[in-house]
FITI-793356 format. One record per residue (C-alpha): residue number from 0; x, y, z; residue in three letters. Coordinates in steps of 0.05 Angstrom, whole numbers. Layout:
+-----+--------+--------+--------+------+
: seq :     xx :     yy :     zz : type :
+-----+--------+--------+--------+------+
: NUM :      X :      Y :      Z :  ALA :
...
+-----+--------+--------+--------+------+
***
This chain:
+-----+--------+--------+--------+------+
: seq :     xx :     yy :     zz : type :
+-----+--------+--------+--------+------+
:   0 :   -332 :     14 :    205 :  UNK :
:   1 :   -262 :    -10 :    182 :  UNK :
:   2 :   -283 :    -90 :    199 :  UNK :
:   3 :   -318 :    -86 :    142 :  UNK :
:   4 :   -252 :    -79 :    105 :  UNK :
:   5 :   -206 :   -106 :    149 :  UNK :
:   6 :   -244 :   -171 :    163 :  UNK :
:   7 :   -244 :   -209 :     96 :  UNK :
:   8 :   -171 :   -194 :     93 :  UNK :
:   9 :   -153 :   -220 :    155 :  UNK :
:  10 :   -199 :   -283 :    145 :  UNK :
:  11 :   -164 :   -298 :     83 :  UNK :
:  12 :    -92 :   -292 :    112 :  UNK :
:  13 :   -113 :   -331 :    168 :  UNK :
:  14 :   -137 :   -379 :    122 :  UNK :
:  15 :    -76 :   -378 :     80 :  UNK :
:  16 :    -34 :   -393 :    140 :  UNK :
:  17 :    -67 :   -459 :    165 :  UNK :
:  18 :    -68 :   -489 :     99 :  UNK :
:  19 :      6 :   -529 :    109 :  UNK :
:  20 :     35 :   -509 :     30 :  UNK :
:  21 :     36 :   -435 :     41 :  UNK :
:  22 :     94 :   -404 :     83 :  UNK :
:  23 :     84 :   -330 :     73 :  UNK :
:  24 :     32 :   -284 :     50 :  UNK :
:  25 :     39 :   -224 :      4 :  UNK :
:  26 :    -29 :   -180 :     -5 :  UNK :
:  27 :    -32 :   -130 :    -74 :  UNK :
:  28 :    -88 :    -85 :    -79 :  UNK :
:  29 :   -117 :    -35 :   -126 :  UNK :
:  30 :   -147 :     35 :   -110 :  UNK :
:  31 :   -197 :     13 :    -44 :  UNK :
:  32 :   -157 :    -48 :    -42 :  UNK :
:  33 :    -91 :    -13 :    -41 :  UNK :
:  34 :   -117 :     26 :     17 :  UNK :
:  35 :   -145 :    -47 :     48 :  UNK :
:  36 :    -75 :    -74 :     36 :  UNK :
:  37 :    -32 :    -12 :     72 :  UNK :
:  38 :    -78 :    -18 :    135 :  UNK :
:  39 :    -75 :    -89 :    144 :  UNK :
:  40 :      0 :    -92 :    132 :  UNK :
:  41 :     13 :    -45 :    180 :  UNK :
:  42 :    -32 :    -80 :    227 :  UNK :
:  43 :    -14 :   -154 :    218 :  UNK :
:  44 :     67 :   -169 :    218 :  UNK :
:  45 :     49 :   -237 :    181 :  UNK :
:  46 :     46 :   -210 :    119 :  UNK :
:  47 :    106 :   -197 :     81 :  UNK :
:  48 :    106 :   -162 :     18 :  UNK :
:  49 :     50 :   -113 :     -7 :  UNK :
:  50 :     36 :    -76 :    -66 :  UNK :
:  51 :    -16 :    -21 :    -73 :  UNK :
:  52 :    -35 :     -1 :   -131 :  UNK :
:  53 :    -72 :     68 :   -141 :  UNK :
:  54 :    -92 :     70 :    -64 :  UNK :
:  55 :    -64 :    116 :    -11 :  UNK :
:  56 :    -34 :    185 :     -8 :  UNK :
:  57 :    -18 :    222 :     59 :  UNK :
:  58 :    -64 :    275 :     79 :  UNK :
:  59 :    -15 :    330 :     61 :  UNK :
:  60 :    -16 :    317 :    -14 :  UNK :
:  61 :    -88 :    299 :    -17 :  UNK :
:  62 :   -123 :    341 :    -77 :  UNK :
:  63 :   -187 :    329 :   -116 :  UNK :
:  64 :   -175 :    303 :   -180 :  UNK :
:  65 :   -219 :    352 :   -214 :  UNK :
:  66 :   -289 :    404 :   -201 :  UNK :
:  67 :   -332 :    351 :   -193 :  UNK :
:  68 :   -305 :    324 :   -133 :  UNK :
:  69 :   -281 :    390 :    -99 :  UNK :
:  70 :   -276 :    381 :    -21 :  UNK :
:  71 :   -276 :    292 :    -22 :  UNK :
:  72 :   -208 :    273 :    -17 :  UNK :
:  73 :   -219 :    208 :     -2 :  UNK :
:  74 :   -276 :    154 :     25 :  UNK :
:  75 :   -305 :    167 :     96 :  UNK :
:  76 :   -265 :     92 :    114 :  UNK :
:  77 :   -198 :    131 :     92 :  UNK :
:  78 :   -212 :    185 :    129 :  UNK :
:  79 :   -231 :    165 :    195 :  UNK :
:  80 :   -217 :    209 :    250 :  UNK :
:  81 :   -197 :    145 :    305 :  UNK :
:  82 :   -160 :    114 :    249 :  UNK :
:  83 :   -119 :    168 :    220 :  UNK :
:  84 :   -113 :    193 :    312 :  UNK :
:  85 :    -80 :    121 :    309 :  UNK :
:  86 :    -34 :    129 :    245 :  UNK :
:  87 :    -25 :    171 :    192 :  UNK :
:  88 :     -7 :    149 :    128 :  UNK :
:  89 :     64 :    156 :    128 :  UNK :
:  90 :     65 :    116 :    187 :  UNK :
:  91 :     25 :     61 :    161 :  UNK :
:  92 :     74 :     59 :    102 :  UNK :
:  93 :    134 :     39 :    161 :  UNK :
:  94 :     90 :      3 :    204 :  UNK :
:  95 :     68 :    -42 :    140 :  UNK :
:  96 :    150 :    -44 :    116 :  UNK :
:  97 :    186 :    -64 :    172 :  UNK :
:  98 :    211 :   -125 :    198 :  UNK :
:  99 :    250 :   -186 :    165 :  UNK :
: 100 :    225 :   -206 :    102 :  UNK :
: 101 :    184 :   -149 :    103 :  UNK :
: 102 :    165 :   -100 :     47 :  UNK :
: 103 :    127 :    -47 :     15 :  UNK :
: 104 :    114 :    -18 :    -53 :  UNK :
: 105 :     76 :     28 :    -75 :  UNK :
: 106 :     48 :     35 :   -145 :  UNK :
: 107 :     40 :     99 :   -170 :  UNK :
: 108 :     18 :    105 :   -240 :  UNK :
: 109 :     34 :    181 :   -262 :  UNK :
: 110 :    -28 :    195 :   -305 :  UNK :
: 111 :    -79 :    161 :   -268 :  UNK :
: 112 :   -144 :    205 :   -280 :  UNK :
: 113 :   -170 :    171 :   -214 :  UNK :
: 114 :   -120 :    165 :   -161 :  UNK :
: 115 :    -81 :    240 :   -186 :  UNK :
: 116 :    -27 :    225 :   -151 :  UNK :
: 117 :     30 :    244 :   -203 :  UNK :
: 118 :     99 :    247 :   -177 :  UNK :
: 119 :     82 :    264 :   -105 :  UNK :
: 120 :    104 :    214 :    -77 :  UNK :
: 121 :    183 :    239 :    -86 :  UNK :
: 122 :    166 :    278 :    -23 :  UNK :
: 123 :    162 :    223 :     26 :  UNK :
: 124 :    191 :    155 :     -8 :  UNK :
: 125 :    265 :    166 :     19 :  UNK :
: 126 :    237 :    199 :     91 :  UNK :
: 127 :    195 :    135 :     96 :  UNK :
: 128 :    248 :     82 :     74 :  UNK :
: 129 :    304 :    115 :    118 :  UNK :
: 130 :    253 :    114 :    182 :  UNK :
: 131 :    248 :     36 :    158 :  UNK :
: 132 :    322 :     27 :    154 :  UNK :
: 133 :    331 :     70 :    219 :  UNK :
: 134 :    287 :     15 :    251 :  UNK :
: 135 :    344 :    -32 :    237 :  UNK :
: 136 :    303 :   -102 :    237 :  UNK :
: 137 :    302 :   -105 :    170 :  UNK :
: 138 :    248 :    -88 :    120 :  UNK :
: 139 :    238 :    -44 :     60 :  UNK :
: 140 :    196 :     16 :     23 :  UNK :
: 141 :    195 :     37 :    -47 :  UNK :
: 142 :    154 :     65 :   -101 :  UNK :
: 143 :    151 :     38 :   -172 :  UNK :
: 144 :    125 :     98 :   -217 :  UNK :
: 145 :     86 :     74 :   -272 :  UNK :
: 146 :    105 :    130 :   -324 :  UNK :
: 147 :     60 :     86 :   -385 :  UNK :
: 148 :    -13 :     68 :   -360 :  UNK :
: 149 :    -58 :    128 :   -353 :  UNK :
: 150 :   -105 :     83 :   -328 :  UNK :
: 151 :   -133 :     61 :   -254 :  UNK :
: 152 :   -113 :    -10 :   -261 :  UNK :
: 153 :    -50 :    -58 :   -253 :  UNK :
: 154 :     -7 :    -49 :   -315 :  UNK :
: 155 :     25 :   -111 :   -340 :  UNK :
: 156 :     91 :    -62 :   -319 :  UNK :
: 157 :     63 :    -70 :   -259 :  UNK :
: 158 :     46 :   -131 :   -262 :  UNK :
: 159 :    105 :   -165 :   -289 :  UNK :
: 160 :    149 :   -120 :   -235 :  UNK :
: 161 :    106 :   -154 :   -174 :  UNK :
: 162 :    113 :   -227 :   -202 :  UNK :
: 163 :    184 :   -225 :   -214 :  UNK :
: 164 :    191 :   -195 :   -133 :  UNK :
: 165 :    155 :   -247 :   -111 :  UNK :
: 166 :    183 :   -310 :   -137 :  UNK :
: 167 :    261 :   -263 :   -126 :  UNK :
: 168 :    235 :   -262 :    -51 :  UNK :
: 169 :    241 :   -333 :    -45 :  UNK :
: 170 :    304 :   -353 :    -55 :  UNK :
+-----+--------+--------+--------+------+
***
């Protein structure tokens, strides 16, 4: 099922790649496409920088966000039993970080109604950046916390953080 969702990504970094003005490619995603952007990064060494926005949490902190959706934590793609055999989350988050010119972040906003994912994330951010470092061929992980936007969408925070990452990562 996941070549539904790995496919068009992969077609458009190919793409990307042949066209002779691009050099590197740098995938951001929101919610579903957060989760699209972790797998393929960890998958596909090309790309360099992602962002996902309101997309994955590992298994251990996984909670519904409220009564109505007791027992889903998460989309039947996101919980696949060969995928998550393969890699868990956690190591999807090093898989997708490291390497040169390699990085990861990790937008969390705090108050997201959606994607309750709060401050969480303080439980694995330095384990998974020190495994990335440990590596030692280069790369990073981080997570931005958006304290501002209770909403399930890019805040201009956000937004304004990723830009200003992207044009520093090429100099």
């Amino acid at each position: 099922p996941l070549q539904y969702f790995m496919t068009p990504v992969a077609s458009a970094v190919n793409h990307g790649l042949v066209q002779k003005s691009y050099k590197r490619v740098s995938l951001v995603g929101l919610s579903g496409g957060g989760w699209a952007v972790t797998l393929y990064a960890a998958m596909d060494g090309r790309v360099g920088h992602t962002y996902q926005v309101g997309g994955t949490m590992p298994f251990y902190l996984r909670s519904p966000v409220s009564e109505a959706y007791k027992g889903h934590l998460g989309d039947f793609e996101q919980n696949w039993p060969d995928l998550i055999a393969t890699a868990n989350y956690l190591e999807m988050y090093v898989l997708g970080s490291v390497g040169k010119n390699r990085k990861q972040v990790q937008v969390i906003n705090q108050f997201d109604g959606v994607a309750a994912h709060g401050i969480k994330y303080q439980t694995y951010e330095t384990e998974v950046a020190t495994r990335v470092a440990s590596i030692g061929i280069g790369g990073s992980f981080s997570v931005l916390l958006d304290k501002e936007n209770p909403e399930h969408s890019i805040s201009d925070m956000a937004l304004n953080f990723i830009l200003k990452d992207l044009a520093d990562g090429q100099r």
